[in-house]
N, C-alpha and C positions, 0 to 999 in steps of 0.2 A: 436401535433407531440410527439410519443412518446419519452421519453427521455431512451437513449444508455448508461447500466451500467454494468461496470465491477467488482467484487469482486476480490481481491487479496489475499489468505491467506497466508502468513510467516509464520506460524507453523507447524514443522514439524510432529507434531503427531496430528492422524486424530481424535481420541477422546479429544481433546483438547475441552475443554471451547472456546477457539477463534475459530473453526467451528461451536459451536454452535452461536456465535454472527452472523458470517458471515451468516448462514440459516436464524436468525430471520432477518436481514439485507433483505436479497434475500424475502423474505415472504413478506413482506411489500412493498418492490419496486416490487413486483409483483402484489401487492393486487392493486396496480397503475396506473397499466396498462404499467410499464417501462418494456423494453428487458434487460433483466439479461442474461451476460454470468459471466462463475467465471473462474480461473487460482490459481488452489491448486497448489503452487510452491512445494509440499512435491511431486507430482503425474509427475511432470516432468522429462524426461530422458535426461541432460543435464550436462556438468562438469559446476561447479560454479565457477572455477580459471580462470580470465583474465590475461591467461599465457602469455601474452607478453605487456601486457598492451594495449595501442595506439597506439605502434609500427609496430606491426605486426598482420594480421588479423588471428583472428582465425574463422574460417567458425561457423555459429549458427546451431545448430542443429534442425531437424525439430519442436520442443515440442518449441524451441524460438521463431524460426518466426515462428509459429501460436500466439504466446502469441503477437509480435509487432504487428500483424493482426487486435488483438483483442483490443489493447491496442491504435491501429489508428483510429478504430470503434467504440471505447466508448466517450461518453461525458463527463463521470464522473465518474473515477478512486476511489473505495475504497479499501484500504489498511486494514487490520485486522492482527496484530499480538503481539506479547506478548515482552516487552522492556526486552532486557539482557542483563546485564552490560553495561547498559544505550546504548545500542544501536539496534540494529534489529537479529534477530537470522542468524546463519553466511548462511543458504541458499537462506535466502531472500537475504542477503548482495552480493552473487555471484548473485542471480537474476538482480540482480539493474546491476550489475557491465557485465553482458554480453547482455541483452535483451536493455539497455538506452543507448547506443551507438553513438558516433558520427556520423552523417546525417542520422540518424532514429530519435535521439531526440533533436538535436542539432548540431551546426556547428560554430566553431572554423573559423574567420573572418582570412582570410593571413595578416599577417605582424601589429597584433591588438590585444590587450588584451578582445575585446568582440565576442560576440559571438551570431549568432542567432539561437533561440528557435519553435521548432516545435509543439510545444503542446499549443500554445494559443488558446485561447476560449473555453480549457477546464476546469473540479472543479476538487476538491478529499477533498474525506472524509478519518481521518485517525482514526483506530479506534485501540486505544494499551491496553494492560491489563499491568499489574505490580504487584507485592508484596509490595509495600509502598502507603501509602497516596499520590493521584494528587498533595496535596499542597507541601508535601517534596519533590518528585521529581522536579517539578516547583520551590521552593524559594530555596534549600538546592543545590540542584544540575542543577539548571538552564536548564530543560528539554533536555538534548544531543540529544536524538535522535529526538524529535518532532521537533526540530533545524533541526538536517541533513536532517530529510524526506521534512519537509515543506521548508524550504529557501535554501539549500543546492541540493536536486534534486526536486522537484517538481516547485519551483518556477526557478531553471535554466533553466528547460526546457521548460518554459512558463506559467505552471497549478498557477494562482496568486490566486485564489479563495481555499485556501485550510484549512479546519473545523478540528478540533483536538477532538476527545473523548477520553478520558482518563479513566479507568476502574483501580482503585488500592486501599486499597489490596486486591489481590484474593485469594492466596494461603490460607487464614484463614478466608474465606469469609462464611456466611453460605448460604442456599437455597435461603433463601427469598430475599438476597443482592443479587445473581446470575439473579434470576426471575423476579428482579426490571432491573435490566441491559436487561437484553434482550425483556424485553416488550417497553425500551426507543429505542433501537436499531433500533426494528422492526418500531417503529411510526420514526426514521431517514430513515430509507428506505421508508415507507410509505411516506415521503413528496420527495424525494429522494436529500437528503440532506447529 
């Protein structure tokens, strides 16, 4: 059976280095024989403010529910975007926060501090770039956002299988540091991992 995979890029510019991961990504999970769809959050027409929080609903726009669609119909969730001030860039950040929704991705138990999770028997691969060395971000500053993406939403929502790539520094990266990156990428989609 083939396996159902999503691409997600956070970045909001299209020649970014993280579209080119995300391509070598889709190449290889193609070469596979996996269904590749992708959701360039840059390509969306949607406000990113959860203007009322959980309070009050605000209607998704149609560019969201197609993405909860897509996002019901994948097996395996990757993420691709670049860590900013140790956290996800703020459109992805409005993504998370208007598309992962209570009873789409989760449900708040009455009168309970737990809560059950919609997304089990799913994976996700997270695949971030950064301007420092993996190990500083990791010992120095305790990974914030690989925290929030993986234990913080992914695993609240159910997704318990979730792989971390780490890609840093890039900013002073040369060709061959780039081309070594995206040929590993591509062999991560290729197994579709």
């Amino acid at each position: 059976m083939k396996k159902k995979i999503v691409i997600i890029v956070g970045h909001p510019d299209k020649e970014s280095y993280n579209f080119s991961l995300a391509a070598a990504y889709k190449a290889g999970a193609e070469q596979s024989g996996a269904e590749v769809r992708e959701i360039n959050i840059r390509d969306l027409n949607f406000n990113p403010n959860l203007e009322y929080g959980y309070r009050k609903r605000t209607e998704l726009e149609p560019d969201l529910l197609h993405s909860q669609e897509t996002l019901k119909w994948a097996d395996h969730i990757v993420w691709v975007y670049p860590v900013w001030w140790g956290s996800v860039p703020a459109i992805m950040k409005g993504f998370l926060d208007r598309v992962l929704l209570p009873g789409f991705a989760f449900k708040k138990r009455d009168d309970s501090l737990w809560w059950d999770k919609f997304f089990t028997g799913k994976t996700s691969r997270i695949i971030s770039t950064m301007d420092q060395p993996n190990w500083y971000y990791n010992w120095i500053y305790k990974a914030p956002s690989h925290n929030a993406m993986k234990k913080l939403t992914m695993n609240f929502i159910g997704v318990k299988s979730v792989k971390i790539t780490s890609i840093g520094p890039v900013r002073m990266s040369k060709d061959a540091f780039r081309a070594n990156w995206l040929k590993k990428v591509e062999e991560l989609g290729r197994k579709n991992k």
